[in-house]
C-alpha positions in Angstrom: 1.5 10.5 19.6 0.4 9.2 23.0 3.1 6.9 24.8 0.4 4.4 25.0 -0.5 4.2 21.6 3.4 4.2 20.1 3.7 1.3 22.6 0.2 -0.6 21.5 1.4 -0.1 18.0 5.0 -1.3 18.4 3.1 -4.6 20.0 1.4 -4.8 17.3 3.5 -4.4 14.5 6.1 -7.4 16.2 2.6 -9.8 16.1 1.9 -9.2 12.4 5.9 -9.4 11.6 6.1 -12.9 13.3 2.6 -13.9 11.9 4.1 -13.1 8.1 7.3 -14.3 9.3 5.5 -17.8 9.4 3.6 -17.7 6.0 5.2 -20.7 3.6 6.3 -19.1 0.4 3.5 -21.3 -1.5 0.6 -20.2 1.0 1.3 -16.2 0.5 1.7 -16.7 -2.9 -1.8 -17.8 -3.1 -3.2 -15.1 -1.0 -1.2 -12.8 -2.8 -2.7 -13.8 -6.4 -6.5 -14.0 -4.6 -5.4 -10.4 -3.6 -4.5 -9.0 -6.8 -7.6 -10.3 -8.5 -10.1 -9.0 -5.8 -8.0 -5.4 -6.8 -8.2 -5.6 -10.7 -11.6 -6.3 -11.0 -12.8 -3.8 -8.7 -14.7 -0.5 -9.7 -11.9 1.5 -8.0 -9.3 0.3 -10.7 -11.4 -0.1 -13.4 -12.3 3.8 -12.9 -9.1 5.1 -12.2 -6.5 6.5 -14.9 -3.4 6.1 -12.7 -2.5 3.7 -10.2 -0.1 4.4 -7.5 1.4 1.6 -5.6 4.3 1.0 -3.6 6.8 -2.2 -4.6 6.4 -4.7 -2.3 9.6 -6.1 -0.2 9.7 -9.8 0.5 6.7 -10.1 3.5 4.7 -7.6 1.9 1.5 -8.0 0.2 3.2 -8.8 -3.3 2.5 -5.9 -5.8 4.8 -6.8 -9.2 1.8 -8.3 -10.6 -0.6 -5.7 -10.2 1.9 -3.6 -11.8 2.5 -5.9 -14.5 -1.4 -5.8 -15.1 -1.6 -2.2 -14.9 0.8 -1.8 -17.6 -0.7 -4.5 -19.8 -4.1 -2.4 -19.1 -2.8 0.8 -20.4 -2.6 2.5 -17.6 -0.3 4.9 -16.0 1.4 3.2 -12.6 3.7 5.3 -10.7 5.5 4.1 -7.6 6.9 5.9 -4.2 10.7 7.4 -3.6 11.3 8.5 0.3 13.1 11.5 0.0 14.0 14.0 2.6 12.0 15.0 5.6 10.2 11.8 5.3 8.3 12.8 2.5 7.9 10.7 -0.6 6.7 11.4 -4.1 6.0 9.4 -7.0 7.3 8.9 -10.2 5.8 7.0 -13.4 7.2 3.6 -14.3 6.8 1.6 -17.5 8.8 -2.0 -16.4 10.0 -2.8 -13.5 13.6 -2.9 -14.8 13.4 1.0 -14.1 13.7 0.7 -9.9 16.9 0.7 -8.3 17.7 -0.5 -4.9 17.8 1.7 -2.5 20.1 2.0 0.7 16.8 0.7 2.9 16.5 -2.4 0.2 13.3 -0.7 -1.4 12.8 -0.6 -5.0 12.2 3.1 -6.3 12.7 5.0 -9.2 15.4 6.8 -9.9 14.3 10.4 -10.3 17.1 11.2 -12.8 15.3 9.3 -15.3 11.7 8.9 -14.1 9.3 11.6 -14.5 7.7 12.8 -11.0 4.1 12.8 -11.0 2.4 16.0 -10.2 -1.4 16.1 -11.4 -3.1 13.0 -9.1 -6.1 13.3 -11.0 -7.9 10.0 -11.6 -5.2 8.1 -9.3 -5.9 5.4 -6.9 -3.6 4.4 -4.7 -2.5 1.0 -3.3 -1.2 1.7 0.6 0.7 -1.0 2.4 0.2 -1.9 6.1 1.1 -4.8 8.4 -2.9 -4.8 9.5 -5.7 -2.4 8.8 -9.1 -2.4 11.2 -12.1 -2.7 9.0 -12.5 0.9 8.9 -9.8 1.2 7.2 -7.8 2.6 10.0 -4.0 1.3 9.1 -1.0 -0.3 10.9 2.1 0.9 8.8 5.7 0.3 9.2 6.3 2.8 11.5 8.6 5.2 9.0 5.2 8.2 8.8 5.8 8.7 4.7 2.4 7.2 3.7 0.7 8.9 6.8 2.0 12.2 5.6 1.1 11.5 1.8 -2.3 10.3 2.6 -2.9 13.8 4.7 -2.9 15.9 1.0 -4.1 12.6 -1.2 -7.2 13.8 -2.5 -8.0 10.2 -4.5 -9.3 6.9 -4.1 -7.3 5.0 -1.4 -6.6 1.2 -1.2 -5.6 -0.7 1.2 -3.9 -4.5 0.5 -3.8 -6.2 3.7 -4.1 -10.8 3.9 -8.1 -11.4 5.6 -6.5 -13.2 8.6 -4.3 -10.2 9.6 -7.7 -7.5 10.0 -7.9 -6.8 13.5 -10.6 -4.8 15.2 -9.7 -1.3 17.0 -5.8 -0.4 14.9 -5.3 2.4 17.3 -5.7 5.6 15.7 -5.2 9.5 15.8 -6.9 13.0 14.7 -4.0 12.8 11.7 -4.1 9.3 10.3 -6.3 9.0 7.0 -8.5 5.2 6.8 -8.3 3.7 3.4 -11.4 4.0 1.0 -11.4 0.3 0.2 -10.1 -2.7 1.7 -8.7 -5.9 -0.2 -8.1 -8.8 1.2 -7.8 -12.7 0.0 -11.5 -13.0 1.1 -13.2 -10.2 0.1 -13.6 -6.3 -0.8 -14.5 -3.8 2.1 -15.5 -0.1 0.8 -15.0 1.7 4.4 -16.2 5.2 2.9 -19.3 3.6 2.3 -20.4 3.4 5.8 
C-alpha cells in the first residue's frame, strides 16, 4: 500500500470514528432499525441460504437483529473468528448466547463448540466498514481480515454503512473487493449492477 493512501485512509477512518462518536444512542438506533429493514427485504437475503455477518461492537452498524431475523427465518447465519495470520473463518450460530468475548472485545464463536463453515454456497455476506464510496469500494477498520476474505468470497457481498457516512472516491487498490450491494438508512445501492 502507497504511503499516501495508508495516510488518506487513517484521515479518514479518525473522521468517521468522531462522526459515530457523536451519534445519540436514540438517533443510531433508528438508522440502525431503517438499516436492517432495507437488508431483510431485499432480493439478496431473500435468495440467499446462509447469511454471514459479523457482530457488531458498540459504534458499529448494529447486527443482533438481523441475526435474530435470520434465525426466526430459518436460515443458516454464521459469524467471523480472527484467527492466526489475520485470517478469519466462520462458524454457524443458532443464539447469540453462543459468542464469547474475545481478548479484542469482539463477539465470536467459540470453535470448540461451533461448527466451521466450509461450503459458501448460497451465502451472502454482511461486511462492516466505517464508510463505503458508492461503488462499493470500502473503508474498514484497518485490521485486513475482511479484505483477505473477500479476495476468495465467491458470494453475494453486502455492505451496511449509515447514508450520511458514503463518501465519494474511498481510496482504493488492485486487491480490495467493492461490495455487491450497498444498504444504507436511505436506500439500497446494487454496485455490480453498473
Amino acid at each position: 500500500m502507497s504511503v499516501k493512501i495508508r495516510e488518506e485512509k487513517s484521515m479518514l477512518r479518525e473522521h468517521y470514528k468522531k462522526m459515530r462518536g457523536k451519534m445519540t444512542p436514540l438517533y443510531k438506533k433508528s438508522l440502525d432499525i431503517d438499516i436492517a429493514s432495507r437488508l431483510l427485504c431485499s432480493r439478496e437475503y431473500a435468495d440467499a441460504s446462509l447469511i454471514l455477518t459479523y457482530v457488531a461492537k458498540k459504534d458499529e452498524v448494529e447486527t443482533r437483529g438481523i441475526i435474530h431475523a435470520v434465525l426466526a427465518n430459518n436460515k443458516k447465519v454464521a459469524v467471523p473468528r480472527c484467527e492466526a495470520e489475520g485470517k478469519m473463518s466462520f462458524y454457524y450460530i443458532s443464539s447469540l448466547e453462543e459468542l464469547r468475548e474475545s481478548p479484542k472485545g469482539i463477539m465470536e464463536p467459540d470453535p470448540e463448540t461451533s461448527q466451521k463453515v466450509t461450503d459458501m454456497s448460497g451465502a451472502l455476506c454482511i461486511v462492516p466498514g466505517l464508510s463505503f464510496d458508492p461503488e462499493g469500494n470500502r473503508l474498514g477498520f484497518g485490521g485486513g481480515y475482511y479484505d483477505r476474505f473477500l479476495s476468495s468470497f465467491q458470494g453475494i457481498t453486502a455492505g451496511l454503512c449509515y447514508g450520511s457516512f458514503i463518501k465519494w472516491g474511498i481510496p482504493s487498490e488492485d486487491h480490495d473487493v467493492p461490495v455487491k450491494v450497498l444498504v444504507t438508512d436511505r436506500y439500497i445501492r446494487r454496485t455490480a449492477d453498473k
